[in-house]
N, CA, C and O of each residue as an XYZ file, in Angstrom:
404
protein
N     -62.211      0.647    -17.305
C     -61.379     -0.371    -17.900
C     -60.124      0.240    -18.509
O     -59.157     -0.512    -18.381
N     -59.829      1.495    -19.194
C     -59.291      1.828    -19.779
C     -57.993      2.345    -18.537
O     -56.820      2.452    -18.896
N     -58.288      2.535    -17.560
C     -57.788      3.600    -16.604
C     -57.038      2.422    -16.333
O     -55.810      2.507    -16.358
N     -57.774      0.960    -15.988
C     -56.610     -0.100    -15.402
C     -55.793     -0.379    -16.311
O     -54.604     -0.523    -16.026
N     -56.258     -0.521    -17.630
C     -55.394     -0.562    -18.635
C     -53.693      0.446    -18.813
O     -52.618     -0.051    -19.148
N     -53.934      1.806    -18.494
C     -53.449      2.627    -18.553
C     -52.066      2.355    -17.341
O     -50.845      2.323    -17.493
N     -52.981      2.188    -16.105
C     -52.084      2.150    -15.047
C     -51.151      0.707    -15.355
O     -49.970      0.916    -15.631
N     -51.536     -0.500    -15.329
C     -50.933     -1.759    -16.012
C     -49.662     -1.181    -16.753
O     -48.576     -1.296    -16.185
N     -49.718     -0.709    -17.700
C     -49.062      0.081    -18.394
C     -48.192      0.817    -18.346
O     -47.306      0.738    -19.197
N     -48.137      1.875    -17.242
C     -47.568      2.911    -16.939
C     -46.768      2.337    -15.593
O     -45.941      3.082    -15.066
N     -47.019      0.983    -15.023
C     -46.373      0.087    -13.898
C     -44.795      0.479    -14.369
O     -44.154      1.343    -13.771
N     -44.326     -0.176    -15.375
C     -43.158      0.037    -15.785
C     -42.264      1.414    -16.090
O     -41.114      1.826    -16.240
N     -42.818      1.571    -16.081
C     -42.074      3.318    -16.513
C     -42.242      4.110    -14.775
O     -41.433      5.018    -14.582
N     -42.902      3.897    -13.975
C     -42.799      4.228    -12.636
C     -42.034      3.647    -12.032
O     -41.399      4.171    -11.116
N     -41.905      2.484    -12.369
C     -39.941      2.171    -11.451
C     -39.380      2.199    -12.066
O     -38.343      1.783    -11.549
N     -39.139      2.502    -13.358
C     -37.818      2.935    -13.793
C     -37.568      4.602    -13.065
O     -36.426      4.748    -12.628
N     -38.158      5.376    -12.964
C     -38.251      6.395    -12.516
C     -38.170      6.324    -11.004
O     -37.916      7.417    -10.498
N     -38.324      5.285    -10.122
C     -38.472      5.294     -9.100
C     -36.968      5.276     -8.474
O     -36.421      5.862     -7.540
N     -36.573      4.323     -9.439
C     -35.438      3.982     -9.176
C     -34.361      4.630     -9.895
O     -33.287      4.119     -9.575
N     -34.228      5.637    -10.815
C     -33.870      6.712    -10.756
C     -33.281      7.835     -9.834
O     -32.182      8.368     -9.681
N     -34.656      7.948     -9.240
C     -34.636      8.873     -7.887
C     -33.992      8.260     -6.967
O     -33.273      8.896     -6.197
N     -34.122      6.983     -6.885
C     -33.298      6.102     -5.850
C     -31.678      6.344     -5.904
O     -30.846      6.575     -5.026
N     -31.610      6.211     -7.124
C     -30.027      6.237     -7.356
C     -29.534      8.383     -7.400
O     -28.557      8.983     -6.952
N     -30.246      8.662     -7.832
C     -29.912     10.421     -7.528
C     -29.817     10.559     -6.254
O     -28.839     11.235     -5.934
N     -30.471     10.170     -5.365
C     -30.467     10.427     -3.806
C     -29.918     10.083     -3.016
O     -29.881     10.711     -1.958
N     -29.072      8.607     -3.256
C     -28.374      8.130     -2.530
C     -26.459      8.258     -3.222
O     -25.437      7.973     -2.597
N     -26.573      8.753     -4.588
C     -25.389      9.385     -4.783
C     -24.252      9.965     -3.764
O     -23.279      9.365     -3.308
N     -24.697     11.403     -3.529
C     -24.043     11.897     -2.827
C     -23.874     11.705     -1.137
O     -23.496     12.567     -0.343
N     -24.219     10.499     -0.887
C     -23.630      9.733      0.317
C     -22.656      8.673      0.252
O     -21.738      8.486      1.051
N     -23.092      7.631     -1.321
C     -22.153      6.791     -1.251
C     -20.531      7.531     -1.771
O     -19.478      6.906     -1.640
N     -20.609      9.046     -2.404
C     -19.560      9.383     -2.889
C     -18.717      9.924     -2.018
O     -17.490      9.873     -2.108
N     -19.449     10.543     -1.015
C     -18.823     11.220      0.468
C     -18.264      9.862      1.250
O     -17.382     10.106      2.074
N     -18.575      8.731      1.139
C     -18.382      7.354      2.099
C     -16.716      7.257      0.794
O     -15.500      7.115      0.924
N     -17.399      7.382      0.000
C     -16.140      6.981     -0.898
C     -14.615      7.813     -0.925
O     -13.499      7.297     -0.987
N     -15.006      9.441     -0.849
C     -13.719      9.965     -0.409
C     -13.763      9.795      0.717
O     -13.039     10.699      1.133
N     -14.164      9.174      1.689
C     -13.777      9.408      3.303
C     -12.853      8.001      3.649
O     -12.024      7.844      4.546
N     -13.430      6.805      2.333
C     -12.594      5.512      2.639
C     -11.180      6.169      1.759
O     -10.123      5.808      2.275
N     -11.069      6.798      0.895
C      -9.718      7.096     -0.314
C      -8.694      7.646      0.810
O      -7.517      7.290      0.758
N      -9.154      8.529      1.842
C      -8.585      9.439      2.172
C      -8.358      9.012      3.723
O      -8.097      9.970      4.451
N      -8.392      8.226      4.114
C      -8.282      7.297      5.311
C      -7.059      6.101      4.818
O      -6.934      5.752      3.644
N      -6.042      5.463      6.178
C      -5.804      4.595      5.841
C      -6.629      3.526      7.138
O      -7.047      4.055      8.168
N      -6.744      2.301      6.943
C      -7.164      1.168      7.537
C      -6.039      0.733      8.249
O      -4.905      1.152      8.018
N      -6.287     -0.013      9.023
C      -5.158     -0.475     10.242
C      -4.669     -1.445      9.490
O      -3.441     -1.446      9.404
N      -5.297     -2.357      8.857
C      -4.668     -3.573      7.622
C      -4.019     -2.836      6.416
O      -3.577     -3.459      5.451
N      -3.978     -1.311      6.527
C      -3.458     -0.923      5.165
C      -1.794     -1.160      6.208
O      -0.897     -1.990      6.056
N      -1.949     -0.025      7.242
C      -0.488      0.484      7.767
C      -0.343     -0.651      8.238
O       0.854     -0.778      7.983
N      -0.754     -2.018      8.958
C      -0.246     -3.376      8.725
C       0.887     -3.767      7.642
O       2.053     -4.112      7.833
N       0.186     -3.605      6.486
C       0.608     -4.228      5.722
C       2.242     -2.678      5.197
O       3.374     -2.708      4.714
N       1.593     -1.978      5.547
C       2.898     -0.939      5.147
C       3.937     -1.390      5.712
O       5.005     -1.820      5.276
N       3.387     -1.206      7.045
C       4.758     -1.505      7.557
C       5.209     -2.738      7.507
O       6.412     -2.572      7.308
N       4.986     -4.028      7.567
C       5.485     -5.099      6.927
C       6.438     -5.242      5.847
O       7.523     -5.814      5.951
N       5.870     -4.565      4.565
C       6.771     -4.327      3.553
C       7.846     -3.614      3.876
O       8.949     -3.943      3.442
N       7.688     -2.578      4.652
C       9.202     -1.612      5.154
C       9.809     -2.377      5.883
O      11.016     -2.254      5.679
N       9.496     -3.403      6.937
C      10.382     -3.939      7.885
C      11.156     -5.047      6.252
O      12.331     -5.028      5.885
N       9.988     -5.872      5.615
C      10.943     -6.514      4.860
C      11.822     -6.277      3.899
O      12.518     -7.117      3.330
N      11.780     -4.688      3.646
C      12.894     -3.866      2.248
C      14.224     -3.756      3.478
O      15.424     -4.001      3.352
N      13.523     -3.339      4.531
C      14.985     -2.953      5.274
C      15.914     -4.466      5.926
O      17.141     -4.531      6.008
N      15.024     -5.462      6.286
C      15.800     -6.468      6.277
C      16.533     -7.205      4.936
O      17.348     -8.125      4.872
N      15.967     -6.500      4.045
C      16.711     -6.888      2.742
C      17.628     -6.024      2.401
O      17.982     -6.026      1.222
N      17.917     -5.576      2.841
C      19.035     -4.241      2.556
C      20.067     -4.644      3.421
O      21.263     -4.639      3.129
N      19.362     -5.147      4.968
C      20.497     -5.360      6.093
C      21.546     -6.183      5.522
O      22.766     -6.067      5.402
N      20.441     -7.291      5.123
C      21.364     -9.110      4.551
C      22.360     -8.718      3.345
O      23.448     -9.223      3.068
N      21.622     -7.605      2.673
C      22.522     -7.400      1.334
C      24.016     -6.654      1.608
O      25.108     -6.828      1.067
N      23.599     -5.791      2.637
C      24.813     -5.163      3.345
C      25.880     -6.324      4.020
O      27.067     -6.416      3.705
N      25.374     -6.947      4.740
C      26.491     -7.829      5.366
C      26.815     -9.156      4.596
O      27.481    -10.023      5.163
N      26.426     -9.307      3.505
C      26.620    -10.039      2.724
C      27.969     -9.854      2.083
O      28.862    -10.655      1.806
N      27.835     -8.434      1.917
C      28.806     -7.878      0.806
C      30.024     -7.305      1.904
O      31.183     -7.150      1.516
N      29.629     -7.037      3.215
C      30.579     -6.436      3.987
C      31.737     -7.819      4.603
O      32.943     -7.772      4.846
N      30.807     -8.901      4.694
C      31.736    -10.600      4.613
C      32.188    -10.872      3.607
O      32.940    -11.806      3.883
N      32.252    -10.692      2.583
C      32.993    -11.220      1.185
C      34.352    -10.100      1.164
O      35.438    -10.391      0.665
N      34.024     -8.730      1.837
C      35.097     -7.968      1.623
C      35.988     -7.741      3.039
O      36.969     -6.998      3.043
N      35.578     -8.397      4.127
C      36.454     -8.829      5.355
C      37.405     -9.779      4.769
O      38.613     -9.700      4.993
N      36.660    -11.044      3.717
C      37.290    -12.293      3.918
C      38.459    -11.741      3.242
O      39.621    -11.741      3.651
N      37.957    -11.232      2.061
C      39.081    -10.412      1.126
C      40.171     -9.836      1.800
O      41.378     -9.971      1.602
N      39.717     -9.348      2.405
C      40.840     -8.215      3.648
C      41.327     -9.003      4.447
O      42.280     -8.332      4.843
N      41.400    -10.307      5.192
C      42.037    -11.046      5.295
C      43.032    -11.805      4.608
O      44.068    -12.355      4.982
N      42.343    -11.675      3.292
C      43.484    -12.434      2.161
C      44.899    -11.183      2.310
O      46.034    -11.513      1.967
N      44.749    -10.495      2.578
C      45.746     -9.359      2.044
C      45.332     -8.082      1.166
O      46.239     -7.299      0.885
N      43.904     -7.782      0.665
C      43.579     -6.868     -0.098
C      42.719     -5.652      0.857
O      41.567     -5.656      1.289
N      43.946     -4.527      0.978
C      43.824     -3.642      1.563
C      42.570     -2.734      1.047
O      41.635     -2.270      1.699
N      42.802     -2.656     -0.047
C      40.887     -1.764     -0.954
C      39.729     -2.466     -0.015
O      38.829     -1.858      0.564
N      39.908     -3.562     -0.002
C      38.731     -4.654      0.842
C      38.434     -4.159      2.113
O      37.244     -3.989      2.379
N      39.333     -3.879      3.004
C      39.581     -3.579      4.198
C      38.711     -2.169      4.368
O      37.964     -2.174      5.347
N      38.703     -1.263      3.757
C      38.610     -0.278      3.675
C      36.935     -0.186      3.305
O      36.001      0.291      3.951
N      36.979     -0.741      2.211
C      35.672     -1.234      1.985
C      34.414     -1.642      3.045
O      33.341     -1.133      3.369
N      35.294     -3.042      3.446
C      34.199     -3.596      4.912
C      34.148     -2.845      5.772
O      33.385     -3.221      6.661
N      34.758     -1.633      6.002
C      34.604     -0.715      7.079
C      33.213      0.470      6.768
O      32.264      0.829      7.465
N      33.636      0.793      5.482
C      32.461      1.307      4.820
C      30.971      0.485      5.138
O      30.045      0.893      5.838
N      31.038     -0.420      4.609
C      29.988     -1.053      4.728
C      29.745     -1.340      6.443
O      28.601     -1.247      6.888
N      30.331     -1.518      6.907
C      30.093     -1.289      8.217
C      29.212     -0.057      9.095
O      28.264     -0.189      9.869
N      29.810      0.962      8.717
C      29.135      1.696      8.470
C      27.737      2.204      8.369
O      26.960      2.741      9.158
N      27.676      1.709      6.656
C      26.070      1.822      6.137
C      25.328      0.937      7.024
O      24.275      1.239      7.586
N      25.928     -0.148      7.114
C      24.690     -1.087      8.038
C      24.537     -0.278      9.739
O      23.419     -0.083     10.217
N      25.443      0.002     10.268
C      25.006      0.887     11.163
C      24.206      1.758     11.194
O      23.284      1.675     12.006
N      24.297      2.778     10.389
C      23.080      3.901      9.602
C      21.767      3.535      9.466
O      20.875      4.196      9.997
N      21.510      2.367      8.688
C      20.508      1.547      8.777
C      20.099      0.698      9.851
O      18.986      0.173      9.800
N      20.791      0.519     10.725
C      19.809      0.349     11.732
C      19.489      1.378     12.510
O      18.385      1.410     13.052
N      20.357      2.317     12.672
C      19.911      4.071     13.550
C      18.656      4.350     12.720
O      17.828      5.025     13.331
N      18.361      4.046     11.650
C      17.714      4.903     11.131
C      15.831      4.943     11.729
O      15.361      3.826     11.947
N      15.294      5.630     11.858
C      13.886      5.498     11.894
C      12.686      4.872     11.278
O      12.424      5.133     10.103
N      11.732      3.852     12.156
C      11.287      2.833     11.472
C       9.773      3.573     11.108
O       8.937      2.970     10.435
């Protein structure tokens, strides 16, 4: 009687321990899975990379010819700095599109 008593008893403290061991043992796999995902990129990561790069550089394009039309129109008015200017900017937006995506 005493022995079932004992074991009844000792139920609890054997899975805590069980599960202990559970978690010590399976450690050093989920941590190896874990630097192997850190250190990897996913096809939805470089998806999404490159998305953001195509949309910084189309925001750069618009901002460029934005500013390179306000300083044509200018340079039409007669303001030679302008002229000089939209050529510049001409330019940069060329650069930016040579450039590597």
């Amino acid at each position: 009687m005493r022995v079932l008593i004992l074991a009844v008893m000792a139920a609890p403290l054997l899975a805590g321990c069980i599960s202990a061991v559970k978690t010590v043992v399976t450690a050093p796999v989920k941590a190896v899975g874990q630097v192997a995902d850190w250190s990897t990129t996913s096809q939805d990561e470089s998806d999404r990379n490159r998305g953001r790069e195509m949309r910084k550089r189309e925001e750069q394009m618009g901002k460029l010819s934005r500013q390179r039309d306000k300083a044509a129109e200018k340079c039409r008015d007669g303001n030679e700095d302008q002229c000089q200017r939209a050529e510049v900017l001409e330019h940069e937006i060329e650069a930016v599109m040579a450039a590597p995506r």
